[in-house]
C-alpha positions, 0 to 999 in steps of 0.5 A: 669666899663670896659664894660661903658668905651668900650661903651662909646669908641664905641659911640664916634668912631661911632659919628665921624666916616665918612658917605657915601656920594652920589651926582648924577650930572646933566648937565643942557642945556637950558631947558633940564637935562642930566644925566652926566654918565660915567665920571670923578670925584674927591674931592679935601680937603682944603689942595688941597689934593685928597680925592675921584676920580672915575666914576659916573654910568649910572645915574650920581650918585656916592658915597665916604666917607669922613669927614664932611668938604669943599671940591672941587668937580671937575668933566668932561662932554664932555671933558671939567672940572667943578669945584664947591666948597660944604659943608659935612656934617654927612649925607647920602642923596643923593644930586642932583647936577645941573651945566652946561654952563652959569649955576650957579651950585646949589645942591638940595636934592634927 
């Protein structure tokens, strides 16, 4: 009977549990897509708390762990901030992140 309870605990622990996440951002100009490499990025929870702050990689990716949830992405390229609103959810796929000048930013997955 203690060995089912610690199973069940465990299955339960690693439902809620929360998953990497990874966004590569790109910054759309025109008809043309960079990678945004080297630069700032944080998530910001619905209680305007920060939850994640780092740097993308030379490819524009970067990858946290939080749980499922709203958040405010914030992110610079070329000295000047975006800002966007997402969902997360319990998945771990890499999602693309578009923005840019004059550009709605939108997200596909990688």
């Amino acid at each position: 009977m203690k060995v089912l309870f610690l199973a069940a605990l465990l299955s339960l622990a690693a439902s809620t549990r929360a998953a990497d996440n990874k966004l590569q951002f790109y910054y759309e100009g025109g008809k043309y897509f960079y990678f945004v490499s080297y630069e700032s990025v944080s998530l910001i929870d619905n209680a305007k708390r920060t939850v994640h702050s780092g740097y993308t990689d030379k490819y524009g990716r970067t990858t946290f762990r939080v749980p499922a949830g709203r958040y405010t992405c914030r992110i610079m390229y070329r000295k000047k901030v975006y800002s966007f609103v997402f969902d997360i959810y319990k998945q771990a796929n890499i999602r693309k992140v578009y923005f840019g000048d004059g550009v709605k930013t939108h997200m596909k997955w990688g």
